[in-house]
SELOGU-148092 format. One record per residue: residue number from 0; residue in three letters; chain; x, y, z of N, C-alpha, C in turn. Coordinates in pm, 1 decimal, always signed. Layout:
N
(guti NUM,ALA,A,(X,Y,Z),(X,Y,Z),(X,Y,Z))
...
//
This chain:
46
(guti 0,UNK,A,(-15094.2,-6626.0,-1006.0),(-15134.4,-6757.4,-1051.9),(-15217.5,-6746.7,-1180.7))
(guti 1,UNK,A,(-15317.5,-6625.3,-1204.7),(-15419.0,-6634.0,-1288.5),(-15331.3,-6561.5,-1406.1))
(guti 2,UNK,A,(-15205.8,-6495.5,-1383.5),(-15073.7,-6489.7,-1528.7),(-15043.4,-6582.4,-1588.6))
(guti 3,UNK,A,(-14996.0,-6681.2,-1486.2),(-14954.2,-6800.7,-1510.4),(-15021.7,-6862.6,-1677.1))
(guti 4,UNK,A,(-15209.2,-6923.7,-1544.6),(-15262.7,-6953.1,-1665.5),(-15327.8,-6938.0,-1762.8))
(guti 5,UNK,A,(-15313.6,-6733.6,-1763.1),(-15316.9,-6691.7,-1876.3),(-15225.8,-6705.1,-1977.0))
(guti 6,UNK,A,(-15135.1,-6733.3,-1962.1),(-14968.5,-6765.7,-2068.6),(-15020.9,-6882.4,-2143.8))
(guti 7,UNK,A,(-15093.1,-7007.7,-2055.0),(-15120.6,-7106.9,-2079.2),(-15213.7,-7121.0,-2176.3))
(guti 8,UNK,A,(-15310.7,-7107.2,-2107.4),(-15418.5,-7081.7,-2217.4),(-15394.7,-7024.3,-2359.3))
(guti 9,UNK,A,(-15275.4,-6908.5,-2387.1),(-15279.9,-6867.4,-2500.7),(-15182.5,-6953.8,-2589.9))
(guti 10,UNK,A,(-15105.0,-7048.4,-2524.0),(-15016.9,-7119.1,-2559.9),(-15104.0,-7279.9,-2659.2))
(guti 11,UNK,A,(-15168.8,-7337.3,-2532.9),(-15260.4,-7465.9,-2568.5),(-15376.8,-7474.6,-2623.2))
(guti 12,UNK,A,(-15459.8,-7370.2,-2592.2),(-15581.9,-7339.2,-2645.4),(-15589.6,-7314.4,-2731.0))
(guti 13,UNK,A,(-15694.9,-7346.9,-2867.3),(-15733.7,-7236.5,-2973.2),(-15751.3,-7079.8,-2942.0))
(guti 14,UNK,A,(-15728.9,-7046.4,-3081.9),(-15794.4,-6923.5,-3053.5),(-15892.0,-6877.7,-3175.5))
(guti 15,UNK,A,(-16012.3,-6903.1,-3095.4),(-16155.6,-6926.0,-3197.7),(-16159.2,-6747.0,-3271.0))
(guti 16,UNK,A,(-16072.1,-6653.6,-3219.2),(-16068.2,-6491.9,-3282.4),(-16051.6,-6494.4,-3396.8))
(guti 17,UNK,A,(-15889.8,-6583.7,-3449.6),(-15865.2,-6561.3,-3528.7),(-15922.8,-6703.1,-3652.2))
(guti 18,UNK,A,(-15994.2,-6763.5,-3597.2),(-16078.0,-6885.2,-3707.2),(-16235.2,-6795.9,-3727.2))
(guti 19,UNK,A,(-16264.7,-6742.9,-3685.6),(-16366.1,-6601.8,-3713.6),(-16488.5,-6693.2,-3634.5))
(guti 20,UNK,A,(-16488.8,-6813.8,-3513.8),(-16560.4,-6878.3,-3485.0),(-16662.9,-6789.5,-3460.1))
(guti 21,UNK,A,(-16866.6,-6884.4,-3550.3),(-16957.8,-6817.2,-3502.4),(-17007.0,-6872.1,-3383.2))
(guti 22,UNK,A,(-17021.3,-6839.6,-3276.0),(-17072.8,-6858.4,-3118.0),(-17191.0,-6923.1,-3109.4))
(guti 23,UNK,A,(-17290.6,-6922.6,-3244.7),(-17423.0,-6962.7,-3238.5),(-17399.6,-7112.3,-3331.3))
(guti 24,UNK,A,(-17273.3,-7142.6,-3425.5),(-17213.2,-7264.4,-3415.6),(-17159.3,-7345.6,-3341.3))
(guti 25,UNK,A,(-17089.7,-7294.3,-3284.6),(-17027.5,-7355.9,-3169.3),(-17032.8,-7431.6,-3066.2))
(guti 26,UNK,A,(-16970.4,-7507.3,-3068.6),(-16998.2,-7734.2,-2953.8),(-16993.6,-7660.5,-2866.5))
(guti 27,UNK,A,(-17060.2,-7731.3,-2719.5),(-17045.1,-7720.5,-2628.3),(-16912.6,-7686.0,-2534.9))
(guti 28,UNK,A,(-16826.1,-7775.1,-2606.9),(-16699.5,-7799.0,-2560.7),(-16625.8,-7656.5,-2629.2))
(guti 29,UNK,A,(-16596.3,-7606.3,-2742.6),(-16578.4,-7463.4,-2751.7),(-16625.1,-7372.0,-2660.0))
(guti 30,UNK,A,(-16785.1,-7366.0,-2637.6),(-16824.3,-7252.9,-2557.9),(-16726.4,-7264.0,-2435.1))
(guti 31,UNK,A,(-16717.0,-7369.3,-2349.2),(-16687.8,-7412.7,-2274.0),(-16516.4,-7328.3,-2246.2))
(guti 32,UNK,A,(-16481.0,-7402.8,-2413.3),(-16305.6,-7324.6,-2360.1),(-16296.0,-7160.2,-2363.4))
(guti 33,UNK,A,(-16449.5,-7147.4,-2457.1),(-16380.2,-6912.3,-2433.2),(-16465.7,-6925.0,-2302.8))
(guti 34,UNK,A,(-16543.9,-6977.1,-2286.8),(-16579.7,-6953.6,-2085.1),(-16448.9,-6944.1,-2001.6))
(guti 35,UNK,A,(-16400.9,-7001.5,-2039.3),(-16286.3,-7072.9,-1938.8),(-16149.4,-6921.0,-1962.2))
(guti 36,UNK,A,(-16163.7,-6957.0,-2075.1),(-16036.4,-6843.3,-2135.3),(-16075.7,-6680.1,-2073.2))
(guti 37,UNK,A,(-16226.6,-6634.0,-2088.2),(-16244.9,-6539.3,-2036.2),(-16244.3,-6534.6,-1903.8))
(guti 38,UNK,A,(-16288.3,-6618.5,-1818.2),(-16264.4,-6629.6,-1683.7),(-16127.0,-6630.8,-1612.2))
(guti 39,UNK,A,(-16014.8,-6695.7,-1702.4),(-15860.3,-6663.2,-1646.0),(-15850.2,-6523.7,-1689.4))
(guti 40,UNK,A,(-15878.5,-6456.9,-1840.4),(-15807.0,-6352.6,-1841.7),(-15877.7,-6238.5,-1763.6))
(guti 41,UNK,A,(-16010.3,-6204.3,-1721.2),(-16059.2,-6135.7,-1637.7),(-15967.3,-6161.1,-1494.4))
(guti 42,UNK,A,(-15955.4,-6231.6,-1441.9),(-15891.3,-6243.6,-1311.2),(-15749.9,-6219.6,-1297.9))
(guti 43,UNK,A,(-15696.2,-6241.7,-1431.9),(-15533.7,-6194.9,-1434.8),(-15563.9,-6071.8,-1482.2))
(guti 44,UNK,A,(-15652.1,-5972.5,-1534.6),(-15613.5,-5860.2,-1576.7),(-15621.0,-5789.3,-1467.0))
(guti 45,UNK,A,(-15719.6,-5847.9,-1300.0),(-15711.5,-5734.7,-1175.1),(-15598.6,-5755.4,-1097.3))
//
């Protein structure tokens, strides 16, 4: 399941890596989505 919406995530989501996003800029709502993004891909990588 957590493949799944890792596919997803890389599909719909930004990806703040390659916009060189600084973390200490960053809305709430950003932090929010690499929270989110790291939390699927940790669980799909076990």
């Amino acid at each position: 399941m957590f493949k799944l919406l890792a596919k997803l995530n890389h599909w719909l989501l930004p990806n703040y890596t390659k916009e060189q996003l600084d973390l200490t800029r960053a809305t709430k709502m950003q932090k929010a989505i690499i929270a989110w993004k790291y939390f699927v891909t940790t669980r799909a990588v076990d």
